[in-house]
C-alpha positions as CSV (number, residue, x, y, z in Angstrom):
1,X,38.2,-30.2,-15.0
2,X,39.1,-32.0,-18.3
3,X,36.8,-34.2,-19.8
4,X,38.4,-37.3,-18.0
5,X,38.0,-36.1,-15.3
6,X,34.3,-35.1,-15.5
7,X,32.2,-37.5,-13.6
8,X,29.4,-39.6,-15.4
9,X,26.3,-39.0,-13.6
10,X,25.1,-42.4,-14.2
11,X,28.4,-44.2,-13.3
12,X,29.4,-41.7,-10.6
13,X,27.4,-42.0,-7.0
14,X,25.9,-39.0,-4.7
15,X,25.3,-37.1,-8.0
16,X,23.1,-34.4,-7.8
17,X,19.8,-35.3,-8.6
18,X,17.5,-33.6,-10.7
19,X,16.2,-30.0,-9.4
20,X,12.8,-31.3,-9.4
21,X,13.5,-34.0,-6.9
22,X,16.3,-31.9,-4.8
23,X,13.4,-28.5,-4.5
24,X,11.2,-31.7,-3.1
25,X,13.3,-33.6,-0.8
26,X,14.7,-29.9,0.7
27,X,10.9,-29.6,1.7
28,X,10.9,-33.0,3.4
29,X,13.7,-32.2,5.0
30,X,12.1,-29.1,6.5
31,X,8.6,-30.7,7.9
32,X,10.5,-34.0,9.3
33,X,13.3,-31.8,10.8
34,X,10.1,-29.8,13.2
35,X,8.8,-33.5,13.4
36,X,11.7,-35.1,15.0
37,X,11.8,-32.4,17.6
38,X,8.4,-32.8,18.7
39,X,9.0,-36.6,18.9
40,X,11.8,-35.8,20.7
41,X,9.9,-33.9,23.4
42,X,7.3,-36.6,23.3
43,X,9.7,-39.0,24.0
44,X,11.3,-37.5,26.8
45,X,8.1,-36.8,28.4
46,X,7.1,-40.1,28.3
47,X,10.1,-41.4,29.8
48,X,9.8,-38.7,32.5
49,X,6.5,-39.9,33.2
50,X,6.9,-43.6,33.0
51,X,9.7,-42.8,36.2
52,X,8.0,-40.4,38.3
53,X,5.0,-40.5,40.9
54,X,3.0,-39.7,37.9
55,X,3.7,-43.1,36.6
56,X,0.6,-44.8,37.3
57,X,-1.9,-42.0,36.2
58,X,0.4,-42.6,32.7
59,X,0.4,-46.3,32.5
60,X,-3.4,-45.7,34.0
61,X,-4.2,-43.8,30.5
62,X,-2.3,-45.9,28.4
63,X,-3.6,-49.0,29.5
64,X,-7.0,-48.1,29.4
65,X,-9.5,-49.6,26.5
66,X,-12.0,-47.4,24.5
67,X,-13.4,-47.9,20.9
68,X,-16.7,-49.1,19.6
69,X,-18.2,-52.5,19.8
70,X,-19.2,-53.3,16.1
71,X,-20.8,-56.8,15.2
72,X,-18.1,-59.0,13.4
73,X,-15.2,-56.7,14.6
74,X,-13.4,-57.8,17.6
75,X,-10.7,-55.7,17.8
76,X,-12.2,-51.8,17.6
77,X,-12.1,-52.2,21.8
78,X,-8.3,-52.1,22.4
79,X,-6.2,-49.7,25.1
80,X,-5.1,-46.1,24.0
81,X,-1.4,-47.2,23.4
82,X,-2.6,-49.9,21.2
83,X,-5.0,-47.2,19.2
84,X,-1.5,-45.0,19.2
85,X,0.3,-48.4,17.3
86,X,-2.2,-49.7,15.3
87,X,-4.7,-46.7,14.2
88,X,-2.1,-43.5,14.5
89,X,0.7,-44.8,12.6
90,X,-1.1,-45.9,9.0
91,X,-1.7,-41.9,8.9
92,X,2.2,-42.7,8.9
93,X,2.2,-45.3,6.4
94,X,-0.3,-43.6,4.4
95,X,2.4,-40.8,3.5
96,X,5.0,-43.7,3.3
97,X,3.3,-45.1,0.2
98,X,2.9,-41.7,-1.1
99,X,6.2,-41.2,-1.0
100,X,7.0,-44.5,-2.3
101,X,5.2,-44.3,-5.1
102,X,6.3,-40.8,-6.1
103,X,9.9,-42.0,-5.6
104,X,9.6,-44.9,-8.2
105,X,6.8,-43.7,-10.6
106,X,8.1,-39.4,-10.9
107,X,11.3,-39.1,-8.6
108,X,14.8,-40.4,-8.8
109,X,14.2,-43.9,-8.1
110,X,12.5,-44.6,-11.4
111,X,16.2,-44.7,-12.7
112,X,17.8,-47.7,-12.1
113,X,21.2,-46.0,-12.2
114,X,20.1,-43.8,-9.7
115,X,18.3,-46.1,-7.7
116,X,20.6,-49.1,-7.4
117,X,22.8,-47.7,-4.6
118,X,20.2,-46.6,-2.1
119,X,18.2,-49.5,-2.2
120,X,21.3,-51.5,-2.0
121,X,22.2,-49.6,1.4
122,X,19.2,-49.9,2.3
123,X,19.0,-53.5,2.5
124,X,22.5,-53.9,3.5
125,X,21.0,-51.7,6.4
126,X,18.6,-54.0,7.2
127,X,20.5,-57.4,6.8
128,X,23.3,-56.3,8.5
129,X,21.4,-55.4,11.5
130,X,19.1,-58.9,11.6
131,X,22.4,-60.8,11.5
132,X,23.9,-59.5,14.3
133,X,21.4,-59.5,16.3
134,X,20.2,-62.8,15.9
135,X,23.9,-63.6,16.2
136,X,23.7,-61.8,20.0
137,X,20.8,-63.6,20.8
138,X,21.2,-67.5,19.0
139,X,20.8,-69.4,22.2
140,X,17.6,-67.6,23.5
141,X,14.4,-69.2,21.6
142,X,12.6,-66.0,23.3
143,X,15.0,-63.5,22.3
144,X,15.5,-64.1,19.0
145,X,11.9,-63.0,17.6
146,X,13.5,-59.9,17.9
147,X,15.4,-59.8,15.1
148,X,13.6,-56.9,13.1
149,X,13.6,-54.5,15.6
150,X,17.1,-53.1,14.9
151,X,16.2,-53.1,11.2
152,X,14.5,-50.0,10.6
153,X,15.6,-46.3,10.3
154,X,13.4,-43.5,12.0
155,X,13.5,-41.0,9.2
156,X,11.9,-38.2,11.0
157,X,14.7,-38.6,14.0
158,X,17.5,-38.8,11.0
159,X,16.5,-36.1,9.7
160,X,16.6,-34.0,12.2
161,X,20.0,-34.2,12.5
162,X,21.4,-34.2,9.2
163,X,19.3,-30.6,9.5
164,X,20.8,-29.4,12.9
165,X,24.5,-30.0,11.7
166,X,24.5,-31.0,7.8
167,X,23.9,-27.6,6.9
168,X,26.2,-27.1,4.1
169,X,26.2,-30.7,2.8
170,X,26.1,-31.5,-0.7
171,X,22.4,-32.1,-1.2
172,X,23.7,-35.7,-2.8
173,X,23.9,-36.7,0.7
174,X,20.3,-35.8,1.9
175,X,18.9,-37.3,-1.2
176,X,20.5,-40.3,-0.4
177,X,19.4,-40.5,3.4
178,X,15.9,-40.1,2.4
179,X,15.9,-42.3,0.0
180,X,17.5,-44.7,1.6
181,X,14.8,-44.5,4.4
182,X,12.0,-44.6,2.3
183,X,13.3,-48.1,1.2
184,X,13.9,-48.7,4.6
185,X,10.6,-48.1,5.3
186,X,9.8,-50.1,2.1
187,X,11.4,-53.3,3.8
188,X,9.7,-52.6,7.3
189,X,6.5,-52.8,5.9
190,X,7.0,-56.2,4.0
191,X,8.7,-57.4,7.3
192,X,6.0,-57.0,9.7
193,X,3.5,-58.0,6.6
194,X,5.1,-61.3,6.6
195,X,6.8,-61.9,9.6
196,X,4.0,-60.3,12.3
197,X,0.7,-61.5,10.6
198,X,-1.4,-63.8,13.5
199,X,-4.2,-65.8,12.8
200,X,-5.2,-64.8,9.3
201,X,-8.6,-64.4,8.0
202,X,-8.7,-63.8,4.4
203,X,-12.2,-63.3,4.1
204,X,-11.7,-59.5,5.9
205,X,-8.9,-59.1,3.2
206,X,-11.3,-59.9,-0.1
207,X,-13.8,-57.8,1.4
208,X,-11.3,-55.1,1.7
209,X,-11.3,-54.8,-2.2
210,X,-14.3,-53.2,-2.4
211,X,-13.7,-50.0,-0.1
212,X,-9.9,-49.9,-1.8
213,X,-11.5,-50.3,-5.3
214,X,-13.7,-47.2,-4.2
215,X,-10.8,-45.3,-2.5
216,X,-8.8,-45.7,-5.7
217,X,-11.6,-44.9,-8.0
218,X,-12.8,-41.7,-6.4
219,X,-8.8,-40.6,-6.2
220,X,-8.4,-40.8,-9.7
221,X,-11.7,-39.9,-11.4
222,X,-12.6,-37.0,-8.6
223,X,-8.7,-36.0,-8.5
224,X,-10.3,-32.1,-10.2
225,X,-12.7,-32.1,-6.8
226,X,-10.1,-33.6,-4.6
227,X,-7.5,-30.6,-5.7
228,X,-10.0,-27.9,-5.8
229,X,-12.0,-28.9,-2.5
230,X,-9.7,-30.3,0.1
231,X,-13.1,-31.4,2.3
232,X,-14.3,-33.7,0.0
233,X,-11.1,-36.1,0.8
234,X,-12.4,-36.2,4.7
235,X,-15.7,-36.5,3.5
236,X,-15.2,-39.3,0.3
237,X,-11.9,-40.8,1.1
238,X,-11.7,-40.5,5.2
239,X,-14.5,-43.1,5.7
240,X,-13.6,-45.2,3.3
241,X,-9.8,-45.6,4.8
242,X,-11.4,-46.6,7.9
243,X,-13.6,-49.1,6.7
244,X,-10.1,-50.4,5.0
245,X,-8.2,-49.9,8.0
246,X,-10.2,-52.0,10.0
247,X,-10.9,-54.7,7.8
248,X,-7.2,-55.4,7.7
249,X,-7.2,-55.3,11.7
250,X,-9.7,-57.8,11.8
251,X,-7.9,-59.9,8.7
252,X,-4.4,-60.6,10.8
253,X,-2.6,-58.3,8.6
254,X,-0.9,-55.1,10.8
255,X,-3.5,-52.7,10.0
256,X,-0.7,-50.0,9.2
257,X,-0.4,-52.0,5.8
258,X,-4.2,-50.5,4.7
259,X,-2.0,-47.2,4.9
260,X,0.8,-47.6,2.5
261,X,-1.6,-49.7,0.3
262,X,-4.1,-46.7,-0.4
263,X,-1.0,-44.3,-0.3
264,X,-0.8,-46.2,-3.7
265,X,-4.1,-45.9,-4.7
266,X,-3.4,-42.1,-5.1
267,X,-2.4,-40.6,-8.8
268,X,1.0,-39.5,-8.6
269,X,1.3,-37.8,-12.3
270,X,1.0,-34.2,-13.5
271,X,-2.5,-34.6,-15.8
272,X,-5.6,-33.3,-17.7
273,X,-7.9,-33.4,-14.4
274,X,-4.4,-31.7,-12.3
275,X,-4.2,-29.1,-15.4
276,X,-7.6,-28.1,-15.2
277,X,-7.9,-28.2,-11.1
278,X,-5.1,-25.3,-11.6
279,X,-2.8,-27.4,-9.3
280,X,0.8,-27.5,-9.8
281,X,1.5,-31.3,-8.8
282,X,-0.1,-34.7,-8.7
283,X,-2.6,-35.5,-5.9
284,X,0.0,-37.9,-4.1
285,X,2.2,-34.8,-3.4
286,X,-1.0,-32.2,-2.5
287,X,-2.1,-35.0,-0.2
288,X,1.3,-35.4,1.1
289,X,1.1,-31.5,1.6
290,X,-2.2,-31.6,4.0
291,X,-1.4,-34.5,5.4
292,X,2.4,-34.8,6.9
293,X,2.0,-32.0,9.4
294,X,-0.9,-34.0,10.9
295,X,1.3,-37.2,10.8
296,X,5.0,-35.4,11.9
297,X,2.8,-33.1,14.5
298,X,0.2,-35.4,16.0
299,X,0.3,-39.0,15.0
300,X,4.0,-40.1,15.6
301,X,4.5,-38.1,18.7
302,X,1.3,-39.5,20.2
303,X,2.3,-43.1,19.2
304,X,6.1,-42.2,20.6
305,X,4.2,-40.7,23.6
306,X,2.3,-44.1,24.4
307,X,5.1,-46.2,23.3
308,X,8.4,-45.1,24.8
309,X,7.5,-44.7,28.4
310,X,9.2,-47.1,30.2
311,X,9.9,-48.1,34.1
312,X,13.6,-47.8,34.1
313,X,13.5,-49.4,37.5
314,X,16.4,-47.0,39.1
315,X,19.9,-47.9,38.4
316,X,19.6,-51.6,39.1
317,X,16.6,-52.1,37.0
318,X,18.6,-49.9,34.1
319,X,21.7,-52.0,34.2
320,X,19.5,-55.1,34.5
321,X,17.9,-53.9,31.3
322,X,20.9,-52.8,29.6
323,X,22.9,-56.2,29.9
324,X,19.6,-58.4,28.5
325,X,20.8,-59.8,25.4
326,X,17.8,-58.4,23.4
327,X,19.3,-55.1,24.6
328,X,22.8,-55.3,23.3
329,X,21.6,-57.3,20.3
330,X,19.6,-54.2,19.5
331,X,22.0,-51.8,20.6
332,X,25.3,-53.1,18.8
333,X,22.8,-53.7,15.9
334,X,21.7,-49.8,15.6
335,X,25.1,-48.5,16.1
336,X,27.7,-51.2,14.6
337,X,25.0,-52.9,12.2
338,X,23.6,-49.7,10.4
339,X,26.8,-48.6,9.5
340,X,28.3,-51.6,8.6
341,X,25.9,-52.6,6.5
342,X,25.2,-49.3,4.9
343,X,28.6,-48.3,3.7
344,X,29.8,-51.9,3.1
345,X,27.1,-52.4,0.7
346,X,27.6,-48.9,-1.1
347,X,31.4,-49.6,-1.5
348,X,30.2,-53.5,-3.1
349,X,27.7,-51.7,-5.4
350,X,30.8,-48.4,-6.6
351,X,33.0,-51.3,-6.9
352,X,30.9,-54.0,-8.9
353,X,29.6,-50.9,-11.3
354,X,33.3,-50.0,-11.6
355,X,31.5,-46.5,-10.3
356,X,33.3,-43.3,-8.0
357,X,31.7,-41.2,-6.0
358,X,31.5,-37.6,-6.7
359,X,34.2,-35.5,-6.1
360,X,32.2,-33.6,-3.5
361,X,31.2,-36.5,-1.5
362,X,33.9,-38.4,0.4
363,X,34.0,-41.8,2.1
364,X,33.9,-40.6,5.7
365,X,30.5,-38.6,4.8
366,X,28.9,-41.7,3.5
367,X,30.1,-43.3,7.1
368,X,28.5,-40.4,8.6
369,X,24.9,-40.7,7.0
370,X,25.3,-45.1,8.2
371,X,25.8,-44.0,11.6
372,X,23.0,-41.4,11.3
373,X,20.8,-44.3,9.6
374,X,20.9,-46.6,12.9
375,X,18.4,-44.2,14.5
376,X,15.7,-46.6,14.8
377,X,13.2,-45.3,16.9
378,X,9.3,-45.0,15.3
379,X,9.1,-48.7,13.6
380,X,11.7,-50.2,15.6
381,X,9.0,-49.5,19.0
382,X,6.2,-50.6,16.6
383,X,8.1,-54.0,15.9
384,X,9.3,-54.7,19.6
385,X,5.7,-54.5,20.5
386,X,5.2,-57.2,18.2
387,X,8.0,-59.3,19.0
388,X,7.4,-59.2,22.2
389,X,3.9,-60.0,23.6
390,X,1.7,-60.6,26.7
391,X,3.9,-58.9,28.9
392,X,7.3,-60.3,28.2
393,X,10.0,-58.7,30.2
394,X,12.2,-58.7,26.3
395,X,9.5,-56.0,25.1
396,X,10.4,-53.0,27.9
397,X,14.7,-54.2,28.0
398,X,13.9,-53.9,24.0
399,X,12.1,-50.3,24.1
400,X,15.0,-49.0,26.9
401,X,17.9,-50.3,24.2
402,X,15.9,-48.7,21.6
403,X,16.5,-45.4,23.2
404,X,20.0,-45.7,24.1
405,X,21.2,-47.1,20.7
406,X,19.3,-44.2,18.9
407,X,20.8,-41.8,21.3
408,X,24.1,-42.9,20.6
409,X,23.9,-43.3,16.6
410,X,22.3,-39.4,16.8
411,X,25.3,-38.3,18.5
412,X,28.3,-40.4,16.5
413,X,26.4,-39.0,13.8
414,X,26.2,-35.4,14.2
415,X,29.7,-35.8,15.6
416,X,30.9,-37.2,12.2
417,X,28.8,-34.9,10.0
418,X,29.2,-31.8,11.9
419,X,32.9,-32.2,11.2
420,X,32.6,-32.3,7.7
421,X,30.0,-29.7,7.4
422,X,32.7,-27.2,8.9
423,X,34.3,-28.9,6.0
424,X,32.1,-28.0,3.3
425,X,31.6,-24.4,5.0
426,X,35.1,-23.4,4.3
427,X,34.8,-24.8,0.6
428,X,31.6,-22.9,0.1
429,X,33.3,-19.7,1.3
430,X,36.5,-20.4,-0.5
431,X,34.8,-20.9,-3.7
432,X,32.4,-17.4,-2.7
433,X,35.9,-15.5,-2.3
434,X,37.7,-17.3,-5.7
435,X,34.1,-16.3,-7.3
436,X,34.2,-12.7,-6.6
437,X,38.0,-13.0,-7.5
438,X,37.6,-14.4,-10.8
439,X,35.2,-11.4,-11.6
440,X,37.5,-8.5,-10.9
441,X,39.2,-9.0,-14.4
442,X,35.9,-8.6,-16.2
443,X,35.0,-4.8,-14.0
444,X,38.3,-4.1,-15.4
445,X,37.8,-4.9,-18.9
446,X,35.1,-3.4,-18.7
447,X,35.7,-0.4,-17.6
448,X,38.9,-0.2,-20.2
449,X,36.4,-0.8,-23.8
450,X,34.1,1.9,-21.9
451,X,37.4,4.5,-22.0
């Protein structure tokens, strides 16, 4: 390659990152590939459920309220599907703001250059989505609080296949998707912070200061215990999440947003107190360590569990659902949206920074990872059960379109990327054989100044 011809990493998109970041998002990839499969299985079990004699005993558990009754908290008494959404999921959030803060204060988001594109898909993601759905569903004043739902990208589920059939693609690519979903999830949580807040109470909100003052304080001055004695954050920091958590419940605000705010409370950086704890990263990424098999094992597939089973009705109460307009707003939105909006944006962005994409990466590839992207399953449930309240027949037509508009991005998506991993397979073992070809000259030459 001449030296016009060699790409400039910072006008040039799906560069290789830095090793740092690429050694770190390969272990991502790992722990959320297991966790998509165990929210799969969760997720068909629930359905199974939810359309079986053993409905009732389902909905019966579900359904039914436990939690304590504390003086000036009204909402620790709530059902077991409502615990699932609400408490479960900022362990989820939690490890969303560690990752987001890593991402823009150590990883490859703290260059704009680098940045600029998967944030811009991202929201082209997300916008794209909103508009047609709300486009689907203009003339129903109902319908049309639905308009998040399609938004979001279920990085656990995305994951999973860009793992099962994305074997040999450039790691450009996986950088991208999980970045791009980390955004994703970036935009989510300002969504249902603004858009899904009831009745607020801002007095709960000042109040939650002090535990987050005293979350944040112990994190970094205590960082040396924390690394050395991984009890003393269930001990210290455990309690004090709680008291956070449910001051938020009880303020308006989702509670899940106490999670991604103390994810940020967390020291990210390499320092003195990480030096002399012996530890070879910041406390964001130990935490994230401990933490994400409990979220990708346990919490997601629980919340997916209580969340996804739904009463498809037989065939007339499936076609029923399927023709709703919040279903095919949601549907076309995950499929056609996501796509749309994710590689029309990235082609805007290469063409206003007069930018190429790497010669590795190719335009159908970037199509591929769009489709993959409209997999909205985790947040997308979380915001149809906020759209959709006190037993709205929307919320259960939203959940069933959910499913079928994630099932059929995952498989346009592995369809697309599969092919071109067979692609990159027979580069890979074309450059292998021209490898080993281009050293037979030097055995030779050896050989000959040994004679």
């Amino acid at each position: 390659m001449t030296q016009s011809q060699t790409p400039n990493s910072e006008n040039t998109v799906f560069s290789r990152g830095s090793y740092s970041n690429s050694k770190r998002v390969a272990d991502i990839l790992r722990t959320e590939s297991v966790g998509g499969s165990i929210l799969l299985v969760a997720t068909v079990l629930a359905v199974v459920l939810a359309n079986t004699p053993l409905a009732d005993i389902y909905f019966g558990v579900r359904d039914t309220v436990i939690g304590p009754e504390v003086p000036g908290f009204h909402h620790l008494h709530m059902k077991i599907g409502t615990w699932a959404a609400d408490g479960l999921l900022a362990i989820f959030f939690f490890l969303t703001g560690l990752e987001l803060k890593k991402e823009f204060a150590i990883g490859d988001l703290k260059s704009p250059a680098t940045a600029i594109v998967p944030i811009a898909a991202a929201f082209g993601g997300v916008i794209t989505p909103a508009i047609i759905y709300t486009a689907i569903n203009f003339s129903s004043p109902t319908a049309i609080h639905g308009w998040a739902i399609p938004t979001a990208t279920d990085i656990a589920f995305a994951v999973a296949v860009l793992a099962g059939v994305g074997t040999f693609l450039p790691s450009a690519m996986r950088i991208f998707l999980l970045t791009l979903a980390v955004v994703d999830d970036l935009i989510a949580i300002c969504i249902i912070a603004i858009f899904y807040t009831g009745t607020f109470h801002g007095e709960y909100l000042l109040l939650a200061i002090i535990p987050i003052s005293l979350f944040a304080f112990i994190a970094y001055r205590g960082e040396k215990m924390l690394h050395l004695k991984p009890a003393a954050a269930w001990i210290l920091l455990l309690p004090l999440g709680f008291i956070t958590w449910a001051l938020f419940l009880e303020s308006g605000i989702h509670a899940t947003i106490a999670g991604v705010v103390l994810g940020f409370c967390v020291p990210v950086k390499f320092n003195k107190r990480t030096e002399a704890a012996g530890a070879d990263a910041g406390l964001a990424e130990v935490f994230e360590h401990r933490f994400r098999p409990l979220s990708t094992g346990i919490c997601v597939p629980v919340f997916a569990f209580f969340s996804a089973g739904v009463a498809m009705g037989g065939f007339d109460g499936l076609t029923r659902a399927l023709t709703d307009s919040v279903s095919l707003g949601i549907m076309f939105a995950l499929v056609f949206g996501k796509t749309i909006g994710i590689t029309g944006t990235t082609w805007l962005v290469t063409r206003f920074r007069h930018a190429n994409l790497d010669p590795d990466v190719q335009w159908i590839d970037v199509i591929g990872l769009a489709v993959t992207g409209g997999i909205g399953f985790t947040v997308s449930l979380l915001v149809a059960e906020l759209s959709f309240t006190g037993g709205s027949p929307h919320g259960e037509d939203a959940k069933i379109a959910i499913l079928f508009g994630s099932v059929a991005a995952a498989i346009l998506g592995a369809l697309i990327l599969s092919r071109r991993n067979k692609h990159y397979r027979l580069l890979a073992e074309k450059e292998s054989v021209d490898a080993d070809m281009d050293g037979i000259p030097d055995v030779f030459q050896q050989r000959k100044s040994q004679s």
